[in-house]
Backbone as numpy.savetxt, mean C-alpha at the origin, in Angstrom:
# Nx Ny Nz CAx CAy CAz Cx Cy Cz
17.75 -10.47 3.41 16.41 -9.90 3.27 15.46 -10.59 4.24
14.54 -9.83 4.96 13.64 -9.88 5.94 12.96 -11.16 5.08
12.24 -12.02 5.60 10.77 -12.74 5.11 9.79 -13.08 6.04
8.31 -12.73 5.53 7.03 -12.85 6.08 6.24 -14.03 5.98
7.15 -14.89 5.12 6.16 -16.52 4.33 5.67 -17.52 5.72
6.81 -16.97 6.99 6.11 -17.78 8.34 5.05 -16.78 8.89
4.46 -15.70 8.47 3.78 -15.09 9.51 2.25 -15.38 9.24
1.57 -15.35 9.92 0.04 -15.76 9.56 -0.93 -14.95 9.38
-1.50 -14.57 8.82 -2.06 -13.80 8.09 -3.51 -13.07 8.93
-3.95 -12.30 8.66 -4.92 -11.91 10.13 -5.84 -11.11 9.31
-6.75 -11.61 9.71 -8.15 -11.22 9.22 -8.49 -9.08 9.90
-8.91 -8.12 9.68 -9.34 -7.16 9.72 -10.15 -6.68 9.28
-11.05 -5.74 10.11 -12.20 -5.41 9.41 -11.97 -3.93 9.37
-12.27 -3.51 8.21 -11.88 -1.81 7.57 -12.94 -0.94 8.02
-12.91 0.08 8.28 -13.34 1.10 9.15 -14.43 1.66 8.05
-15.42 1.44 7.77 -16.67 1.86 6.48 -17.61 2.75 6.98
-17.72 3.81 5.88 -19.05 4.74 6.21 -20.43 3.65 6.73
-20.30 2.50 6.05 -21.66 1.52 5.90 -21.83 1.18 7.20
-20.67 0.72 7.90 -21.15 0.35 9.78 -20.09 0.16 10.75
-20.30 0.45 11.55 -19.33 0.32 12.78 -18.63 -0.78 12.62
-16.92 -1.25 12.59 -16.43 -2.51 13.18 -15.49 -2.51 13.83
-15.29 -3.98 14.31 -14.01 -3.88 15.09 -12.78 -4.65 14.69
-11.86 -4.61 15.43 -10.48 -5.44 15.19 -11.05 -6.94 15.19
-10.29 -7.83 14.21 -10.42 -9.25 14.89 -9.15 -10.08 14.11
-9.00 -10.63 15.56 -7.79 -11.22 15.27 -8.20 -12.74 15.05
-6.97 -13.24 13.88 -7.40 -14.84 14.27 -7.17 -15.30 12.77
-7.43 -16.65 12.29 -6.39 -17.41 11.03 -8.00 -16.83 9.80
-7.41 -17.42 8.73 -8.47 -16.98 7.83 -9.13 -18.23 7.86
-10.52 -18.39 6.93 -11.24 -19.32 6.66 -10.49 -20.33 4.82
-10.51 -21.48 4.86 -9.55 -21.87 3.74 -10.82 -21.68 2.69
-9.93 -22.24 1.68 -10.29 -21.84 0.57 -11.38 -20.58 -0.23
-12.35 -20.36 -0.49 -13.01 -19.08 -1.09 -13.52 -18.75 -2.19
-13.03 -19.79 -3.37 -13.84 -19.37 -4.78 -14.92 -19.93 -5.18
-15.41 -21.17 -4.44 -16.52 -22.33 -4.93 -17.54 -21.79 -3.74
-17.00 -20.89 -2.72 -18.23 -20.40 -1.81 -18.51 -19.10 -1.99
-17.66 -18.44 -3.10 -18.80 -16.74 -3.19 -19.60 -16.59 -3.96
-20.00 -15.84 -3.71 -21.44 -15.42 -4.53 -21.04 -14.30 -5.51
-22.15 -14.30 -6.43 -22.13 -13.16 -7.24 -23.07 -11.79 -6.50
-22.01 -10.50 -6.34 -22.58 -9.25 -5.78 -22.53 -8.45 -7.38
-23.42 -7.27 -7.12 -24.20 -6.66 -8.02 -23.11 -6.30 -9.29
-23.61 -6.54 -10.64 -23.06 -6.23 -11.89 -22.46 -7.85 -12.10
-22.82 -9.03 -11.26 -22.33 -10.20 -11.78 -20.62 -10.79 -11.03
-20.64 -9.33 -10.23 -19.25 -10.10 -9.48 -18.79 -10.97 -8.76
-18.00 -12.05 -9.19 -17.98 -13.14 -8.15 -16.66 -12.61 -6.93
-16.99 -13.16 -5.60 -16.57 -12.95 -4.72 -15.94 -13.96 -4.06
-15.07 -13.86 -3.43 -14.47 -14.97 -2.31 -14.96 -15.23 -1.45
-16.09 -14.76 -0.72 -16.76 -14.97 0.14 -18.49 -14.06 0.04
-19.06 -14.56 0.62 -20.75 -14.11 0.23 -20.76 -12.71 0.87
-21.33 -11.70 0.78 -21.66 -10.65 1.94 -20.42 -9.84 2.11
-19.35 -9.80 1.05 -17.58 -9.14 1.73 -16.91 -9.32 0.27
-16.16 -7.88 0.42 -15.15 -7.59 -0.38 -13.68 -8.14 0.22
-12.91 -8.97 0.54 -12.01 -9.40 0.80 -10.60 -8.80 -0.04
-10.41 -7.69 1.27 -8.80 -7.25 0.53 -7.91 -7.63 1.71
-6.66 -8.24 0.38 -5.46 -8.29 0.80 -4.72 -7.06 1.21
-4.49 -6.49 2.14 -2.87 -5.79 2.26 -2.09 -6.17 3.61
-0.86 -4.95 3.36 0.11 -5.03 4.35 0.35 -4.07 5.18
-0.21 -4.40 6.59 -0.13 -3.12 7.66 1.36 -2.89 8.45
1.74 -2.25 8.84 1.02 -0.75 8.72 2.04 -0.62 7.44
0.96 1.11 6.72 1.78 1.67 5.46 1.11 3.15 5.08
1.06 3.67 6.48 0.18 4.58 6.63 0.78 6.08 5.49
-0.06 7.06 4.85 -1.46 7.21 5.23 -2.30 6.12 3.70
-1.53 5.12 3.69 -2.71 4.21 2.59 -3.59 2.91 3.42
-3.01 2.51 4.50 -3.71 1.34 5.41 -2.78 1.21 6.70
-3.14 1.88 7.91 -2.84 1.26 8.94 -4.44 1.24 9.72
-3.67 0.60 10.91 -4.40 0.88 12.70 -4.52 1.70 13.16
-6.03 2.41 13.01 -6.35 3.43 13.97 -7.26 3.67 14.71
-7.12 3.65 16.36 -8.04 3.29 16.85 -9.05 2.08 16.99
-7.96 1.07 16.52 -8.24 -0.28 16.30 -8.98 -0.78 15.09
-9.00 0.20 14.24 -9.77 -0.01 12.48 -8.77 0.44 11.78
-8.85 -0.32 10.41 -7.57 0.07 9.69 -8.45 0.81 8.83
-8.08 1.84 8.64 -8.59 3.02 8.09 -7.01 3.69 6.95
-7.59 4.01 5.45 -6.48 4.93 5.38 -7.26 5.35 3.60
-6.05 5.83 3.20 -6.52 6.05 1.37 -6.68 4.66 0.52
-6.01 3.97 0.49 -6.46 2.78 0.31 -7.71 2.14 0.65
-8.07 1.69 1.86 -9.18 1.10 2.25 -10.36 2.14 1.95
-10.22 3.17 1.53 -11.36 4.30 1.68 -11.53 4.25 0.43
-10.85 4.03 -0.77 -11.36 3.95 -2.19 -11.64 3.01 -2.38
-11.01 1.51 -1.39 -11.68 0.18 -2.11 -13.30 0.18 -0.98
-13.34 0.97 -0.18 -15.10 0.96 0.31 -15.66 1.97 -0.98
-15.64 2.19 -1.16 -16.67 2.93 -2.56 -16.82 1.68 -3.38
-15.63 0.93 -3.83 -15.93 -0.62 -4.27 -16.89 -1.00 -4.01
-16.55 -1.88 -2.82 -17.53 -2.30 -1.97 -18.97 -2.12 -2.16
-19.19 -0.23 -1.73 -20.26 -0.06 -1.98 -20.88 -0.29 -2.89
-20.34 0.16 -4.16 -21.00 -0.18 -5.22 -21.46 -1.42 -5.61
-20.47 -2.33 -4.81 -21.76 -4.11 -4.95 -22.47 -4.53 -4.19
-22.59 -3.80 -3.13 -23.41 -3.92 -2.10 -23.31 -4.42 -1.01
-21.86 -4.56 -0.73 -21.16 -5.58 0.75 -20.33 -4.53 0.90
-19.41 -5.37 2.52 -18.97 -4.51 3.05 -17.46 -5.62 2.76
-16.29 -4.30 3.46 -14.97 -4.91 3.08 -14.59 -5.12 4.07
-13.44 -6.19 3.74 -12.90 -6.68 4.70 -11.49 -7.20 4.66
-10.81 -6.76 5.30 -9.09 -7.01 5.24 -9.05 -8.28 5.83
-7.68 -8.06 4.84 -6.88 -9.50 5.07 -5.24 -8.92 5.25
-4.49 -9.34 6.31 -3.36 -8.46 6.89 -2.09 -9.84 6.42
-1.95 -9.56 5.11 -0.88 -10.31 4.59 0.62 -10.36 4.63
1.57 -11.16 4.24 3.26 -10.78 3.72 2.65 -9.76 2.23
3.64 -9.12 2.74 3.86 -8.04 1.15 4.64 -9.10 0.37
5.29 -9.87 0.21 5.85 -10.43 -1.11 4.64 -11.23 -1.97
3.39 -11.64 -0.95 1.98 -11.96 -1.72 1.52 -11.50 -3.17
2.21 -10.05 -2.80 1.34 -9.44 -3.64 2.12 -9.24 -5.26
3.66 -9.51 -4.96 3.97 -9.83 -6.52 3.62 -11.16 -7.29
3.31 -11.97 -6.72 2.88 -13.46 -7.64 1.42 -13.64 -7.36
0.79 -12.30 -6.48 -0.84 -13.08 -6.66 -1.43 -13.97 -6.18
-0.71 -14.66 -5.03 -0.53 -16.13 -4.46 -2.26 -15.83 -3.49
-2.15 -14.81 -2.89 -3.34 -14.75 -2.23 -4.96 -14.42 -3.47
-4.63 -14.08 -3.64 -5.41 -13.66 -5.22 -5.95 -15.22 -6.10
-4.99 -15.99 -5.90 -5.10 -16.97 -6.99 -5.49 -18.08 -5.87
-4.95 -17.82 -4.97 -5.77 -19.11 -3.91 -7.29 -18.85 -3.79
-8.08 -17.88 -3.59 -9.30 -17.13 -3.43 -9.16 -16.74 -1.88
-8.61 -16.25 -1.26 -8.63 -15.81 0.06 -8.61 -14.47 0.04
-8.81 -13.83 -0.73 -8.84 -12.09 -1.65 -8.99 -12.22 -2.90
-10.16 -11.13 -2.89 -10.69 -10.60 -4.13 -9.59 -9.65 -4.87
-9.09 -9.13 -3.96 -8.04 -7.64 -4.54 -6.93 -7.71 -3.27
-6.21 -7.29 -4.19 -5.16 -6.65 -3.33 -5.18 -4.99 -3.35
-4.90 -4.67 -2.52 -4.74 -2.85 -2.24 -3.44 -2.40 -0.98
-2.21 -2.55 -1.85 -1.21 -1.54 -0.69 -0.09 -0.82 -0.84
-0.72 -0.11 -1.81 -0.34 1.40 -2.06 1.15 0.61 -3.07
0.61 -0.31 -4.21 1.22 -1.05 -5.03 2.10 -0.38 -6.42
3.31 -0.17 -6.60 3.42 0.09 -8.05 3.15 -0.46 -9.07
2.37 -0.49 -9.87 2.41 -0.41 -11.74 3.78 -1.07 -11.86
3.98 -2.10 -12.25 5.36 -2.60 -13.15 4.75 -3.74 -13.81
5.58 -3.79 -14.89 5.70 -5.22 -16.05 5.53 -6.08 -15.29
6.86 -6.30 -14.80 7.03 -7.83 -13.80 5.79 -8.14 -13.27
5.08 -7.49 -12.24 4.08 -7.47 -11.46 2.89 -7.90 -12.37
2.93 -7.18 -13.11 1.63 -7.55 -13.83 1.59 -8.53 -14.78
2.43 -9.65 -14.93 2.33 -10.88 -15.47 1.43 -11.87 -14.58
1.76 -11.37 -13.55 0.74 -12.71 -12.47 -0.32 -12.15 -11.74
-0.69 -10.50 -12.14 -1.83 -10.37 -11.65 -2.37 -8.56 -12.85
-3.42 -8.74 -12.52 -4.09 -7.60 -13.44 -4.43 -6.16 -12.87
-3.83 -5.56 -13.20 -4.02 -3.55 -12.26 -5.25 -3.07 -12.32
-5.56 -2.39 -11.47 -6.33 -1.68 -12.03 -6.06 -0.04 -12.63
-6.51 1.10 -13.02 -6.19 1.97 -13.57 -5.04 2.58 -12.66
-4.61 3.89 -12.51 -3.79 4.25 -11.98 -4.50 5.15 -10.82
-4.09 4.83 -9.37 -4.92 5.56 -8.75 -3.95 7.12 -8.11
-2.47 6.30 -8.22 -2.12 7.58 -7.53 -0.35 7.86 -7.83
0.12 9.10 -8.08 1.24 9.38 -8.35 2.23 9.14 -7.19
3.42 8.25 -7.34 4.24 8.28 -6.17 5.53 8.27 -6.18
6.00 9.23 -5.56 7.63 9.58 -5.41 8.24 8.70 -4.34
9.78 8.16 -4.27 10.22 8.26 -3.16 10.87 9.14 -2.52
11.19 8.71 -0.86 12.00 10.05 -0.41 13.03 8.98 0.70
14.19 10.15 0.66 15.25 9.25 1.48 14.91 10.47 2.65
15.13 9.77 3.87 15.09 10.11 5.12 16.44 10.02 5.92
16.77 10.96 6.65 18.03 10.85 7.27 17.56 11.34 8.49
18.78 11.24 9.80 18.75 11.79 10.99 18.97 13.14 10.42
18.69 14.09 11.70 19.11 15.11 11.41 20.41 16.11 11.55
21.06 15.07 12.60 22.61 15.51 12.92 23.28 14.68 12.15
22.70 13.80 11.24 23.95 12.80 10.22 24.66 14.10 9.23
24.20 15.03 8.91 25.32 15.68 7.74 24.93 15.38 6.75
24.01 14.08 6.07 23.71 13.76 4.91 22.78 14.20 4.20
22.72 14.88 2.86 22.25 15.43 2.38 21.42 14.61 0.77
21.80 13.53 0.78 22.10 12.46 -0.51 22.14 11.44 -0.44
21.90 10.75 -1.53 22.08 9.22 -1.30 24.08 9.68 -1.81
24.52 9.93 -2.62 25.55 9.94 -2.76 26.49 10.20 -1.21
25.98 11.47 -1.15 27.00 12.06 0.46 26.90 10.65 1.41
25.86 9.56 1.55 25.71 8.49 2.38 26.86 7.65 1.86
27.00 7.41 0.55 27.68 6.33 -0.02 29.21 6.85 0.30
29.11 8.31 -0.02 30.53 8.53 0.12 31.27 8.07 1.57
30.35 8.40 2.98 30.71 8.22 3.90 30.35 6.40 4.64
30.48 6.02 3.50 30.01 4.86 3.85 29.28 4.04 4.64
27.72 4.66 4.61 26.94 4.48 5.51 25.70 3.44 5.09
24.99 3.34 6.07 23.97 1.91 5.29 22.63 2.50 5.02
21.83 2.19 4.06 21.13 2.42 3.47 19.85 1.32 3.74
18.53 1.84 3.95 17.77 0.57 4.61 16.65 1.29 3.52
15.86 -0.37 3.49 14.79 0.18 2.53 13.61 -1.62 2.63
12.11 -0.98 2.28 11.19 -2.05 2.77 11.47 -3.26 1.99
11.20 -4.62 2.42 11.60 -5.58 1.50 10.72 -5.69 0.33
10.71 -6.12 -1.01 10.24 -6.40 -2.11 9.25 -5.56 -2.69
10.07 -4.08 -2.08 9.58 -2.77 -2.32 10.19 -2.09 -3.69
9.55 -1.40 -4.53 10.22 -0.56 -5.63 11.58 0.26 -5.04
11.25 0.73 -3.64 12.31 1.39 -2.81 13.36 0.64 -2.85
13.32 -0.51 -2.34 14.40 -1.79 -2.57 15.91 -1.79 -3.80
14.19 -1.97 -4.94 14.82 -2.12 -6.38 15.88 -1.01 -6.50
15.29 0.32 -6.27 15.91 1.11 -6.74 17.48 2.09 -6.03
17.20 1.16 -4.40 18.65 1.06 -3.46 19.63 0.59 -4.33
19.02 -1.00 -4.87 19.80 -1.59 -5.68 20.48 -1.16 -6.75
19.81 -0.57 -7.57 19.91 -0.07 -9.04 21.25 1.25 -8.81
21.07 1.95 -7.67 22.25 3.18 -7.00 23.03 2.12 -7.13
23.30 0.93 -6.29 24.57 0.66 -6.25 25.06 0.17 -4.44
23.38 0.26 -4.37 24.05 -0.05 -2.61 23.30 -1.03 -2.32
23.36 -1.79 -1.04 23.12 -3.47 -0.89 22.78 -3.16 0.52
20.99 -2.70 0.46 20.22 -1.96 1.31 19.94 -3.23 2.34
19.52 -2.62 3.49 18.91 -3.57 4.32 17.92 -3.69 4.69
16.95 -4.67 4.21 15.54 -4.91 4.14 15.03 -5.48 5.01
13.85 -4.32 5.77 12.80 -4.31 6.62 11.89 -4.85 6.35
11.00 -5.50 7.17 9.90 -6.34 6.67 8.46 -5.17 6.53
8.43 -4.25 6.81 7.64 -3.01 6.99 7.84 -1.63 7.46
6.98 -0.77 6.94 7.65 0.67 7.29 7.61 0.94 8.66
7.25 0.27 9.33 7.08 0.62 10.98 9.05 -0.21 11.24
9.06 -1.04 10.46 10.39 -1.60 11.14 11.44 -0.91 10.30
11.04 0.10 9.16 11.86 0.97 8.49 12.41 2.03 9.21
11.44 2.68 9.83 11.90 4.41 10.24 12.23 3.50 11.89
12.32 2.27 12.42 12.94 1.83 13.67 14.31 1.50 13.06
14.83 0.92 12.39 16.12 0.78 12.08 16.68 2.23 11.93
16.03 2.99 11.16 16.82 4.14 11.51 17.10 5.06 12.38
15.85 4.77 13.48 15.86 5.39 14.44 17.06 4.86 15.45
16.94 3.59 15.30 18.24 2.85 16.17 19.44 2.43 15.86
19.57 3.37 14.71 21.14 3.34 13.91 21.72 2.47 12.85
20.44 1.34 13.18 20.58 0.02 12.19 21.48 0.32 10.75
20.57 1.48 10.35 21.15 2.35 9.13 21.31 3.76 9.17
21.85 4.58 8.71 22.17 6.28 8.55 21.12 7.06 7.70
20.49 5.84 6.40 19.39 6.69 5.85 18.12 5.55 5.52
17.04 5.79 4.79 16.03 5.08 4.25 15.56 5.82 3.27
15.21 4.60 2.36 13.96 5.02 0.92 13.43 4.31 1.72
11.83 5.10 1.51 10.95 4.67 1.47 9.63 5.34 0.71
8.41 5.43 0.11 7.70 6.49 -0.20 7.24 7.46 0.23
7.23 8.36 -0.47 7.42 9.82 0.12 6.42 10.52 1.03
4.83 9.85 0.62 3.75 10.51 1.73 3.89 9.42 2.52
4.86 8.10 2.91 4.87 7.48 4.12 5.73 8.70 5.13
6.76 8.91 4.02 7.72 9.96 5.00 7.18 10.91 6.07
6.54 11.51 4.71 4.98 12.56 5.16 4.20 12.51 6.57
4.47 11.83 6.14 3.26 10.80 7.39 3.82 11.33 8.76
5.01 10.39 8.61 5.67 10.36 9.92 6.27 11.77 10.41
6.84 12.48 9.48 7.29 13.69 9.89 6.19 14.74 10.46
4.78 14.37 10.15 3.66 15.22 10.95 4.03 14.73 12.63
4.40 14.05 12.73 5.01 13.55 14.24 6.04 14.49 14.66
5.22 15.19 15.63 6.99 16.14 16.41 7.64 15.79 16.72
8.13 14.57 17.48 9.12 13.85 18.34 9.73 12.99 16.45
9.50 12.24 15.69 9.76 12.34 14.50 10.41 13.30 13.83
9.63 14.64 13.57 10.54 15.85 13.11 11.25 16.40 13.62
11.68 16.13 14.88 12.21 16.56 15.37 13.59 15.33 15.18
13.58 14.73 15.24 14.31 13.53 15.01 15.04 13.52 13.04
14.41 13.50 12.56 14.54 12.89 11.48 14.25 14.29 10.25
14.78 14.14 8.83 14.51 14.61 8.21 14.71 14.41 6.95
13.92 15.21 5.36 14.36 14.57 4.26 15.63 15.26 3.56
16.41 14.19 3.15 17.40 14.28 2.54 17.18 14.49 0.93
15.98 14.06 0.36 16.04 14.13 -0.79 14.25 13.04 -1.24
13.90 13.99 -2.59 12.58 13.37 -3.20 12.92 12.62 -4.43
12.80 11.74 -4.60 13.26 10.79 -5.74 11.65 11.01 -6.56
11.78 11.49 -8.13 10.48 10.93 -8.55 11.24 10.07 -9.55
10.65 8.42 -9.19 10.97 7.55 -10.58 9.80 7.25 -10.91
8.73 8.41 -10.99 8.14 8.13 -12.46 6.60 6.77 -11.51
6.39 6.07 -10.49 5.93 5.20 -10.20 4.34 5.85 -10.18
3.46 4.75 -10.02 1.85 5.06 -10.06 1.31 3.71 -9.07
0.94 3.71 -8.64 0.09 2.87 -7.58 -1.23 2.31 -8.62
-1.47 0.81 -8.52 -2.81 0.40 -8.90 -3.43 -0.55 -7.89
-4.45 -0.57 -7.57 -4.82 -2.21 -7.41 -5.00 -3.22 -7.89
-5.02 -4.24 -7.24 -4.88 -5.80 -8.60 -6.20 -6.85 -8.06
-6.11 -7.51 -8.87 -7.36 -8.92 -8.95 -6.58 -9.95 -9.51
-7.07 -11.06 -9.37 -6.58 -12.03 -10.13 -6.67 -11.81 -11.67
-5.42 -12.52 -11.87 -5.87 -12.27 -13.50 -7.11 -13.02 -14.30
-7.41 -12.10 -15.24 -8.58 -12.47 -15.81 -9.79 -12.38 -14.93
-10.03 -11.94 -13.77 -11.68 -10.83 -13.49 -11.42 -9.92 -13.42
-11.96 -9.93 -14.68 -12.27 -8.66 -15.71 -13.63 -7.91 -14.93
-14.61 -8.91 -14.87 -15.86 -8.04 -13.65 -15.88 -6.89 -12.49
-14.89 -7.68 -12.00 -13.83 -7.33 -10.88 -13.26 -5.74 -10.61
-12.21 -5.98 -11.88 -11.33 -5.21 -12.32 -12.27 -4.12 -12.71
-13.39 -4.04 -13.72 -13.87 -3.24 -14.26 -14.81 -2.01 -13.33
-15.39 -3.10 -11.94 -15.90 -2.15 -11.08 -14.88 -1.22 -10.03
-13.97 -1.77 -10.25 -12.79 -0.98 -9.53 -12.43 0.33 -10.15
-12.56 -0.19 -11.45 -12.10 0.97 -12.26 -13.27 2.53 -12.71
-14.59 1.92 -12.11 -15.61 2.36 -12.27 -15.83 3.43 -11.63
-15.48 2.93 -10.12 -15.40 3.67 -9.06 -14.73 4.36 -8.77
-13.15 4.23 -9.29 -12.27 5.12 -8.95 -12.77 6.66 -10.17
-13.50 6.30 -11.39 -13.39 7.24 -11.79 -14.59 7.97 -11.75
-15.48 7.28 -10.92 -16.83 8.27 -10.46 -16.09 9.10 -9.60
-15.26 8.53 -8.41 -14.68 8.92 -7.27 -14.78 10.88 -7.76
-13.34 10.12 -8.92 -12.40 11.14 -9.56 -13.48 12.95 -10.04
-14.63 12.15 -10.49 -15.99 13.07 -11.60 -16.22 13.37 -9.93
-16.92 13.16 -9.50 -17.88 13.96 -7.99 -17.25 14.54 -6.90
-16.29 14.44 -6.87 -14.91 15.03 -5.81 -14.98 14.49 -4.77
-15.13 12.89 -4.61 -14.97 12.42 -3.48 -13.88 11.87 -3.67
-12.93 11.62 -4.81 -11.48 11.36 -4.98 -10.44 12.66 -3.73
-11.03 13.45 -4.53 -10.35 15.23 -3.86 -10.37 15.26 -2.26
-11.42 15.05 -1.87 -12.04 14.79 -0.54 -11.10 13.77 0.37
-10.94 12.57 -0.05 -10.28 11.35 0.42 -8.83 12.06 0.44
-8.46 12.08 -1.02 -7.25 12.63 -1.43 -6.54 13.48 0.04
-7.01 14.59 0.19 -7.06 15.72 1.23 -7.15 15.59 2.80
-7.52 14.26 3.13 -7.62 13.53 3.71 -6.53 12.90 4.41
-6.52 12.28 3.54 -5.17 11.27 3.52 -4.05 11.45 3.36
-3.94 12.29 2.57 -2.42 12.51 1.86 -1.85 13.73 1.83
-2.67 15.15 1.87 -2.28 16.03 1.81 -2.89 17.23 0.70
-2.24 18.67 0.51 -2.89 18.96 -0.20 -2.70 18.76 -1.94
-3.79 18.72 -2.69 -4.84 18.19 -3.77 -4.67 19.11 -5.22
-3.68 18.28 -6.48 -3.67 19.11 -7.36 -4.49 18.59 -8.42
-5.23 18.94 -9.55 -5.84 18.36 -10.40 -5.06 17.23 -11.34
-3.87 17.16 -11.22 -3.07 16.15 -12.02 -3.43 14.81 -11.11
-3.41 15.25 -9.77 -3.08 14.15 -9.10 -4.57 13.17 -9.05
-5.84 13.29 -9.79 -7.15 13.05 -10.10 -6.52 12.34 -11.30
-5.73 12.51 -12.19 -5.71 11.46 -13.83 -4.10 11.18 -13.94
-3.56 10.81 -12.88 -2.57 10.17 -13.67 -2.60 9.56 -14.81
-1.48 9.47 -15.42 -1.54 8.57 -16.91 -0.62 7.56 -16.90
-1.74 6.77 -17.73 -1.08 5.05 -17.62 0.43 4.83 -17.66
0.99 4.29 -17.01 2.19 3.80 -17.50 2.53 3.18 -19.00
């Protein structure tokens, strides 16, 4: 399995209705909880003037690089956050394994994490969800001259199976029965398969999405199959801000009431059914 624990972490600034920014590269500032301030409704912050989110680029359409701002569905529901306390946000370009123990969360170098995260038990012992923002399937991807139609037809022909590291996709390679090979990100996902590394990939299904709007992609590649296990995406806080947590949850469901959920939604991801506004809790 791939690991990110040597890579250094890179500061970004998210693409906001509130003001123009740009890329910036470079180490973070240490520590963060004894220097933020409280923004509006009493929230304490990791830093004065900034919503500080953790994620993991690229993981498009929830947070990549575009046009040198990371812009996506993700960063666009945690700026309504934002807005609502009165600062602006600001990425933090982490390892994805961060985000199961909270490590960035509990150091204060992020307020939240946001990257396009599943809802599980495990997960949520070391950090706190917020509601459910979004329904998510996986999908296996194949070439298009492989013949494969399945994760089975792969296994039968004994082919390799690649999937993101310390991803639900992962888990559930595992759980089939196959001993996947883990990418450190979806950009190094659909490259292993592009370069034979492996014959198929899980990965989530509007990442698939994503990429297959790419002609030289669709033309390349195609789905073999939609897995729904049932998963929901939340965002997290450290455990116990509750402040935190509660304006997150505030916002997503004004979002949801005024149709700027629908809007984003449509946006980002594709087209917009009324289920996909209330998922239900796990």
């Amino acid at each position: 399995m791939n690991t990110l624990l040597g890579r250094r972490a890179r500061v970004l600034a998210a693409a906001t209705t509130m003001a123009g920014v740009v890329l910036v590269a470079g180490c973070t500032s240490t520590g963060g909880g004894s220097a933020g301030k409280s923004a509006a409704g009493g929230v304490r912050l990791a830093r004065a003037g900034q919503l500080t989110t953790c994620t993991h680029l690229p993981y498009p359409p929830f947070q990549s690089e575009i046009d040198g701002k990371v812009q996506g569905f993700d960063v666009s529901l945690i700026d309504l956050v934002a807005k609502d306390l009165g600062v602006k946000q600001q990425i933090l370009d982490t390892p994805f394994e961060n985000f199961k123990t909270g490590a960035f969360l509990n150091s204060g170098e992020c307020d939240v994490a946001a990257a396009g995260m599943t809802i599980t038990a495990e997960r949520a012992k070391h950090v706190d969800f917020s509601a459910p923002y979004f329904d998510a399937t996986q999908a296996v991807l194949v070439g298009r001259k492989s013949g494969i139609t399945s994760l089975a037809g792969l296994k039968a022909k004994g082919g390799k199976l690649g999937a993101q590291a310390q991803t639900t996709g992962e888990d559930y390679a595992k759980k089939q029965g196959f001993d996947p090979i883990s990418f450190e990100s979806s950009d190094a996902v659909i490259n292993g398969l592009r370069t034979s590394q492996v014959q198929a990939v899980i990965i989530d299904y509007p990442v698939a999405q994503g990429w297959l709007k790419d002609k030289a992609n669709a033309d390349a590649f195609r789905l073999a199959g939609n897995l729904n296990t049932g998963e929901q995406y939340g965002f997290t806080v450290k455990k116990g801000n509750s402040k935190l947590l509660a304006a997150i949850d505030k916002a997503l469901k004004d979002a949801k009431a005024d149709g700027t959920y629908k809007k984003l939604y449509e946006k980002w991801i594709g087209p917009y059914s009324p289920s996909a506004a209330s998922p239900a809790a796990s």
